[in-house]
C-alpha positions as CSV (number, residue, x, y, z in Angstrom):
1,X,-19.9,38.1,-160.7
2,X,-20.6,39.2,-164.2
3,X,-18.1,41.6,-165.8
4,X,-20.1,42.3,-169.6
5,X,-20.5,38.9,-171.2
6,X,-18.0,37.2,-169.2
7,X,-18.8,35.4,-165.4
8,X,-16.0,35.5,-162.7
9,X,-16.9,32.2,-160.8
10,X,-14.9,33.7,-157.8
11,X,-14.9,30.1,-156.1
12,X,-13.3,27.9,-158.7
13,X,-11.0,31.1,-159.6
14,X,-9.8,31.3,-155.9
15,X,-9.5,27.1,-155.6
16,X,-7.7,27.0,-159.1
17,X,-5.2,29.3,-158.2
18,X,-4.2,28.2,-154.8
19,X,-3.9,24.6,-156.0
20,X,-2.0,25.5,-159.1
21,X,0.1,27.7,-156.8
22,X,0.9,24.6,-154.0
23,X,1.4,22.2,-156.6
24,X,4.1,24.5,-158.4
25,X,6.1,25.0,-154.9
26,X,5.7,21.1,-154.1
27,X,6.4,19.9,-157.6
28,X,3.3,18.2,-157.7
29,X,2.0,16.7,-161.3
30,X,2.3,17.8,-163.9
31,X,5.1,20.1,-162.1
32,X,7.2,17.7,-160.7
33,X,9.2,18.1,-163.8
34,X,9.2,21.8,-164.4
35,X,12.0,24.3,-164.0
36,X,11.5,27.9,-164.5
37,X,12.3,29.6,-167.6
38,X,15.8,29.7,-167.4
39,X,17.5,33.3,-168.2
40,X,20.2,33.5,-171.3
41,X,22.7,35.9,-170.6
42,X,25.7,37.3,-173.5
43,X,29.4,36.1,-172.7
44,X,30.6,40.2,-173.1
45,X,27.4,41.2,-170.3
46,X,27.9,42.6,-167.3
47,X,24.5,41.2,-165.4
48,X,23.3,44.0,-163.1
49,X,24.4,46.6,-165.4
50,X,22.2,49.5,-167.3
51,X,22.9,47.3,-170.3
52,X,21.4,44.2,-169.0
53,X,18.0,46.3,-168.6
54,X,18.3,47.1,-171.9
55,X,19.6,43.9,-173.3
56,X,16.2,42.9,-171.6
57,X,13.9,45.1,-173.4
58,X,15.2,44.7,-176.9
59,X,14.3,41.3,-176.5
60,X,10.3,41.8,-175.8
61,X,9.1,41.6,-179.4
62,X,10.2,38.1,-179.7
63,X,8.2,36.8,-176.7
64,X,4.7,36.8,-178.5
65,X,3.1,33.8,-180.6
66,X,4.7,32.3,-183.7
67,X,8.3,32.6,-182.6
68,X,10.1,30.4,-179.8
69,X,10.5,32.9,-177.4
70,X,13.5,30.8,-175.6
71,X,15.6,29.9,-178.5
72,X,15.0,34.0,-179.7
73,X,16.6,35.2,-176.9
74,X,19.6,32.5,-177.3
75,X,20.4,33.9,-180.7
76,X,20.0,37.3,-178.9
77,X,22.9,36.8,-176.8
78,X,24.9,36.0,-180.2
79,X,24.2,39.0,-181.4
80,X,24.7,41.2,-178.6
81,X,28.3,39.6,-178.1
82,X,28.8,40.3,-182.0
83,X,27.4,43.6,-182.5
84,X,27.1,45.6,-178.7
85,X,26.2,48.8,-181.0
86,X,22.6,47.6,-181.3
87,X,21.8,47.7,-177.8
88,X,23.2,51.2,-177.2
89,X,20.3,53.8,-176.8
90,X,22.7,56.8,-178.9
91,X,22.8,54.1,-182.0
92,X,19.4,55.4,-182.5
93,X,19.1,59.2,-180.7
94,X,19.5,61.3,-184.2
95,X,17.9,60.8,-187.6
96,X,20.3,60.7,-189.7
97,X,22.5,59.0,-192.7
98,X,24.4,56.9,-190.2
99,X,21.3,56.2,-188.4
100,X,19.4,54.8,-191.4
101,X,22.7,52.8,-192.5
102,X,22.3,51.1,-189.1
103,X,18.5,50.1,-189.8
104,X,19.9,48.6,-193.2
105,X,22.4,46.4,-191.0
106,X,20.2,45.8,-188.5
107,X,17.7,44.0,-190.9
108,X,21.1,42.1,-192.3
109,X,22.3,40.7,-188.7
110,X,18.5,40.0,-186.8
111,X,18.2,37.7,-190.5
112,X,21.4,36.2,-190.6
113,X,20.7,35.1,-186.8
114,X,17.7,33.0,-187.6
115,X,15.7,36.7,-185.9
116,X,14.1,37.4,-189.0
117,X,10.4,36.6,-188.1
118,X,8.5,40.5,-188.6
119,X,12.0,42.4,-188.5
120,X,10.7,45.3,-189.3
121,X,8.0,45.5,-186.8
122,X,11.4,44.5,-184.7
123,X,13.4,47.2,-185.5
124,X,11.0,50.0,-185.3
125,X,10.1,48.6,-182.1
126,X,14.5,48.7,-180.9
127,X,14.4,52.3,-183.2
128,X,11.7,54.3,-181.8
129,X,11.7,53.3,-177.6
130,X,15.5,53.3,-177.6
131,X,15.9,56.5,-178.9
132,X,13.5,58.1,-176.4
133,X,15.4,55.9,-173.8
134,X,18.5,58.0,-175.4
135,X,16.5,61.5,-175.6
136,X,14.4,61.6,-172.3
137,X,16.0,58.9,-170.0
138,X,19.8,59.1,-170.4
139,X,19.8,55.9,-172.1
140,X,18.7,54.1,-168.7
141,X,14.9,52.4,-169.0
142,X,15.8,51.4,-164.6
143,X,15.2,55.4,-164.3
144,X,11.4,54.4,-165.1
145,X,11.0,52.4,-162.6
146,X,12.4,54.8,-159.7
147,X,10.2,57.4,-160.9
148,X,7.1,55.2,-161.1
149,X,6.7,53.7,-157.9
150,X,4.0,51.6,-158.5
151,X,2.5,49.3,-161.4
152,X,0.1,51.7,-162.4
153,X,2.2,54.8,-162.7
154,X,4.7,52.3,-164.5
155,X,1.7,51.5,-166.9
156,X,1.2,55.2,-167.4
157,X,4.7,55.9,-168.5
158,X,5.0,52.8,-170.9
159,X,2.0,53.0,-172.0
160,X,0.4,57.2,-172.4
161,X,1.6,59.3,-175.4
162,X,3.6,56.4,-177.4
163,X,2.1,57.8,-180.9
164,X,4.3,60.8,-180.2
165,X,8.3,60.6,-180.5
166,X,8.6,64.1,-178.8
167,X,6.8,62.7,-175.8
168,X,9.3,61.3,-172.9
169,X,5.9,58.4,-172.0
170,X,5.0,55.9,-174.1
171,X,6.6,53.0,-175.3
172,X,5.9,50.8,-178.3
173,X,4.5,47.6,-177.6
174,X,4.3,48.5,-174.1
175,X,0.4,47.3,-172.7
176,X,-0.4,45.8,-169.5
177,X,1.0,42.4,-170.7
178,X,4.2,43.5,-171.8
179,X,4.4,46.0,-169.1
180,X,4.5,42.7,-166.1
181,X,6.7,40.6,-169.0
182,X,9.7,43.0,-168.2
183,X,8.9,43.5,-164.2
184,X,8.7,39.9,-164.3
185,X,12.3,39.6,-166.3
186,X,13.6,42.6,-163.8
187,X,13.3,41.1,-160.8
188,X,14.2,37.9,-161.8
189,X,17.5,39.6,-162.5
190,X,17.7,41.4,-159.6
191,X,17.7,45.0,-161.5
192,X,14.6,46.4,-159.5
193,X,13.5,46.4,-156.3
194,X,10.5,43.9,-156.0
195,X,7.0,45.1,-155.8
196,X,3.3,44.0,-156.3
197,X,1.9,43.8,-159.9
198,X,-0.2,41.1,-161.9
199,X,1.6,38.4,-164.0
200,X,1.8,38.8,-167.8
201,X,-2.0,37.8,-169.0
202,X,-1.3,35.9,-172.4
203,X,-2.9,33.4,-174.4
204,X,-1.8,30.6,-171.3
205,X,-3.4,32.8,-168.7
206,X,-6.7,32.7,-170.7
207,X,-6.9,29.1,-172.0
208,X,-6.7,27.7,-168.4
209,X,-8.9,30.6,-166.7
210,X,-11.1,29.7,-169.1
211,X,-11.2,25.9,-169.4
212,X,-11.6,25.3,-165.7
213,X,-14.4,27.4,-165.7
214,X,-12.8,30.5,-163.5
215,X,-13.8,32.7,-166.3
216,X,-17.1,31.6,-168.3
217,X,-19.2,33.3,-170.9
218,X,-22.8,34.5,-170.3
219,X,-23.6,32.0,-172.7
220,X,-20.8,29.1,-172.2
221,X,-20.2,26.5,-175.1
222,X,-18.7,25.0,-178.3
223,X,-18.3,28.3,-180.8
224,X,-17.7,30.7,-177.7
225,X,-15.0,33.7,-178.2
226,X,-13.4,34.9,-175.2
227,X,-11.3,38.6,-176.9
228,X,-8.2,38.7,-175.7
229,X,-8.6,42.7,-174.4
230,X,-11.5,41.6,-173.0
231,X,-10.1,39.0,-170.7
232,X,-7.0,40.5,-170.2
233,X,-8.6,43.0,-167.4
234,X,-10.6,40.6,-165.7
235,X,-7.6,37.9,-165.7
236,X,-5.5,40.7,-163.8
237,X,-8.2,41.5,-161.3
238,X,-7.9,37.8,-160.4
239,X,-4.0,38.0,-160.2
240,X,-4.7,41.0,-157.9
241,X,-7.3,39.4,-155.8
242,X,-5.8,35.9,-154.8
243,X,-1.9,36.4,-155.1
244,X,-1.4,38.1,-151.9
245,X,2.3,38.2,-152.1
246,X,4.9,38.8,-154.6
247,X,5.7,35.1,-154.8
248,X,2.2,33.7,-155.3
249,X,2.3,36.0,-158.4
250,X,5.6,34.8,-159.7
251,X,5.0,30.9,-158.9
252,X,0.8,31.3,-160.2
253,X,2.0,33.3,-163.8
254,X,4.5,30.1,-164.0
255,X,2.0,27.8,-163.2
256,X,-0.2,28.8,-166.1
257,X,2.4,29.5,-168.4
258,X,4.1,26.0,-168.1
259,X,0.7,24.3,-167.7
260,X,-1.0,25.6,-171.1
261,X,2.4,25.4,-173.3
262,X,3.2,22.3,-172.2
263,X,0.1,20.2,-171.5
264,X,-3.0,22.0,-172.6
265,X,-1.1,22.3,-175.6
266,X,-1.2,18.5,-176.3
267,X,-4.7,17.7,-175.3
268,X,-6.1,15.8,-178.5
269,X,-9.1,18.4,-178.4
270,X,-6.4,21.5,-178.7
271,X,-4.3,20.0,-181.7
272,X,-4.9,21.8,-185.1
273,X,-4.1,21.7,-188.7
274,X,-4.2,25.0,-190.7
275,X,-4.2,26.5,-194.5
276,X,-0.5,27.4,-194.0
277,X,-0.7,31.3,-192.3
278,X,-2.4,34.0,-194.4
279,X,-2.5,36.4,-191.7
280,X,-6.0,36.6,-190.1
281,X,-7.3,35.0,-193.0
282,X,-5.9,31.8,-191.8
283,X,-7.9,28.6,-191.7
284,X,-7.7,26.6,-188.8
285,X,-9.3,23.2,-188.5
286,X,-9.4,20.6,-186.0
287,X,-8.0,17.2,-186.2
288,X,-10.0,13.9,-185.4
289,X,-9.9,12.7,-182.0
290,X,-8.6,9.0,-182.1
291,X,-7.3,7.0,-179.5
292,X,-5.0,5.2,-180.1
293,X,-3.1,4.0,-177.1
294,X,0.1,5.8,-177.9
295,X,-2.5,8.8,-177.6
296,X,-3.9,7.0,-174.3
297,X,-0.6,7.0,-172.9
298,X,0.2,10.9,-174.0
299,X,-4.0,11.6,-172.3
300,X,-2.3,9.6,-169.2
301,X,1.1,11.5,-168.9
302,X,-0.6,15.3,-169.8
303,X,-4.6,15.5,-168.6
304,X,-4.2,12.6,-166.4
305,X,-1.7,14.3,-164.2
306,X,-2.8,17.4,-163.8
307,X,-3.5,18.9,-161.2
308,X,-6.8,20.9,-161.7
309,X,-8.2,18.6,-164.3
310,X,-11.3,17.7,-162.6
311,X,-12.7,20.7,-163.4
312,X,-11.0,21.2,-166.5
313,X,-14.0,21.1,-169.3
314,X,-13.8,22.5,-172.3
315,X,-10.9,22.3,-175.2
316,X,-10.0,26.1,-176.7
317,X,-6.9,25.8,-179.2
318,X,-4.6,28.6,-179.5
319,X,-4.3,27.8,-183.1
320,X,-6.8,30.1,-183.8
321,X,-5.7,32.6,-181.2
322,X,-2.3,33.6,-183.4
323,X,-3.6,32.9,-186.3
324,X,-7.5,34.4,-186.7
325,X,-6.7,36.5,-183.3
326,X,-9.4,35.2,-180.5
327,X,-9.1,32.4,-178.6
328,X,-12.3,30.0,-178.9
329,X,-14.4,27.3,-177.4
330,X,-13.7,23.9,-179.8
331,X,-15.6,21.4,-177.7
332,X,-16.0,19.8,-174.5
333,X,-12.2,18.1,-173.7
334,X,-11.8,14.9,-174.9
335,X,-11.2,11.6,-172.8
336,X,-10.4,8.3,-173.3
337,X,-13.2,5.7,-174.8
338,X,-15.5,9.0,-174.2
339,X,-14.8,10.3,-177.8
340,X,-15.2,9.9,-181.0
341,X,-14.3,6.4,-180.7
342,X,-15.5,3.4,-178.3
343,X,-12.7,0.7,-176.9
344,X,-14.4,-1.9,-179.3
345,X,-13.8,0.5,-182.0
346,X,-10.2,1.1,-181.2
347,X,-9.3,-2.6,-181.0
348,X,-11.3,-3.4,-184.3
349,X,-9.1,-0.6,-185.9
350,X,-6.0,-1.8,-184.3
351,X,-6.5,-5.2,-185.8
352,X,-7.4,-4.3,-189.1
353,X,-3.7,-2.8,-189.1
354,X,-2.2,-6.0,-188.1
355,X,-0.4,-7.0,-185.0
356,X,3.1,-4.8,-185.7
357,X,1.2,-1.6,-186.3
358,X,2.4,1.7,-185.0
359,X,0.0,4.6,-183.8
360,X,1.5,7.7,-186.0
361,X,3.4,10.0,-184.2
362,X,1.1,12.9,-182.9
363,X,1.7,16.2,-183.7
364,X,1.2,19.7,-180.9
365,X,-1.8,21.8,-181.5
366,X,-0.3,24.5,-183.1
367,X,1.5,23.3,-186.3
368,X,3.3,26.3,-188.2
369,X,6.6,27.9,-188.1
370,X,8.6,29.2,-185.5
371,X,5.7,28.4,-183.3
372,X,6.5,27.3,-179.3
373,X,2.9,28.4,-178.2
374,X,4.5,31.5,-177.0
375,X,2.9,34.9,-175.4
376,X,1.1,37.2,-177.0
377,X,1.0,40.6,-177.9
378,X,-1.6,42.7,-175.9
């Protein structure tokens, strides 16, 4: 079915996500090692409480690209034990002297805790939702959620009216995406009731919809773009249309997430070099497939095992996803003595570097700071 440029292939979507799904439950490769991303909780927290909800939310803007989402929330939990004032929705309710002396000291401790990756974006972020939290919603963001009912009223109050601070609606940050990030991190902590919604659609989502083929371009190949808002829709319809119960949604948006962070992102065809990041003017290039057997042996342990890779085809690296902001085509993915290189070239190279040579240690796709391949920003 075609949606604009892009092609649902219903058949491969609905085969892709029931075999990811089975092999997540049964631990099947490249599962059989995988644990769910464990939550990190302050020592001074009560979990349950009003102000584990909003320990919660303070913590979105860190789970986008560029940062390591995991260790963000670690320091997190340092901070909140150190300074509980940040995480109070009244910190913020009036503009005042004290409240612009606790922006300045804000900026001081997210730095000093290694949070310093776009702190102001951050803090405005913390500033302007938790002060409508404190305004409209007596400092409770659970009270949302009873009123909603459903994901799509839930979307309309995140979501409608967030350019206006008077407005009790409207959330920064708050999309579609981020919107199933905090159901998803609510009902993992048992603060909400559970109820139907589609996982978080992030750069994971797309890269594996897309290589296997679920989603394909009108015109499919080396060069083409899939936009992130774009996809986003059509990845959720898909969420929507095969997960039929709460759990096929939770175990599918692992699935992907785990799958793409941790083995897509080490396919030879994925991994990047770049110009050092100069925003969206960021070059991005790709480095020479070689195999070496080291790099056999890391094709045999990632590609080899998984669990959908037959009709896995094509290589998209998110390299240029955070840094040039769409996620695109590369090349058909690369396989062993199918490459850029034939056996007899890899042993004539190997003995040209003598009997004790090592292969050089491979580095990820996605070499720059503070990068762990995370989520992005809708």
């Amino acid at each position: 079915m075609a949606q604009g440029r892009y092609v649902v292939d219903h058949e491969r979507a609905e085969w892709v996500i029931k075999t990811l799904i089975d092999a997540w439950r049964q631990k099947l490769p490249p599962f059989d090692h995988a644990v769910p991303v464990p939550e990190y909780l302050p020592k001074t927290l009560v979990p349950g409480s009003v102000e584990h909800a909003l320990w919660l939310m303070a913590g979105l803007p860190y789970m986008r690209g560029r940062i390591d989402s995991a260790q963000a929330y670690i320091r997190l939990t340092h901070v909140y034990d150190l300074h509980p004032w940040m995480f109070d929705p009244e910190t913020f309710r009036h503009s005042s002297m004290k409240h612009m002396n606790a922006r300045a000291k804000m900026h001081k401790i997210l730095r000093e805790n290694g949070l310093g990756f776009n702190v102001r974006e951050t803090i405005r972020f913390w500033d302007f939702n938790f002060k409508k939290l404190a305004r409209f919603w007596d400092g409770n963001p659970l009270k949302i959620f009873k009123e909603a009912g459903d994901y799509d009223a839930l979307c309309k109050l995140f979501m409608e009216g967030k350019k206006d601070p008077n407005s009790r609606t409207g959330f920064m940050v708050f999309r579609h995406k981020m919107v199933s990030m905090y159901i998803y991190f609510l009902t993992n902590a048992g603060l909400i009731e559970p109820f139907m919604y589609p996982g978080p659609v992030d750069t994971h989502n797309i890269r594996v919809m897309a290589s296997t083929g679920m989603i394909k371009m009108s015109e499919v190949g080396p060069g083409a773009r899939y936009e992130f808002y774009e996809v986003s829709p059509i990845a959720r319809g898909l969420y929507q249309k095969y997960c039929k119960t709460l759990e096929d949604v939770l175990d599918l948006a692992n699935a992907l997430w785990y799958l793409s962070r941790d083995f897509c992102s080490r396919s030879q065809g994925n991994s990047s070099s770049t110009s050092g990041y100069r925003g969206r003017a960021t070059e991005v290039w790709a480095k020479r497939v070689k195999w070496t057997p080291e790099k056999i042996r890391q094709y045999n342990s990632t590609c080899g095992q998984c669990s959908v890779e037959s009709v896995c085809r094509w290589s998209l690296p998110s390299a240029t996803q955070y840094n040039q902001g769409f996620l695109q085509i590369r090349s058909e993915r690369p396989k062993p003595h199918t490459g850029q290189e034939s056996l007899v070239e890899l042993k004539r190279s190997l003995r040209s570097r003598g009997p004790k040579a090592k292969a050089r240690k491979w580095a990820g796709e996605d070499e720059f700071p503070h990068s762990d391949q995370g989520v992005l920003f809708e």
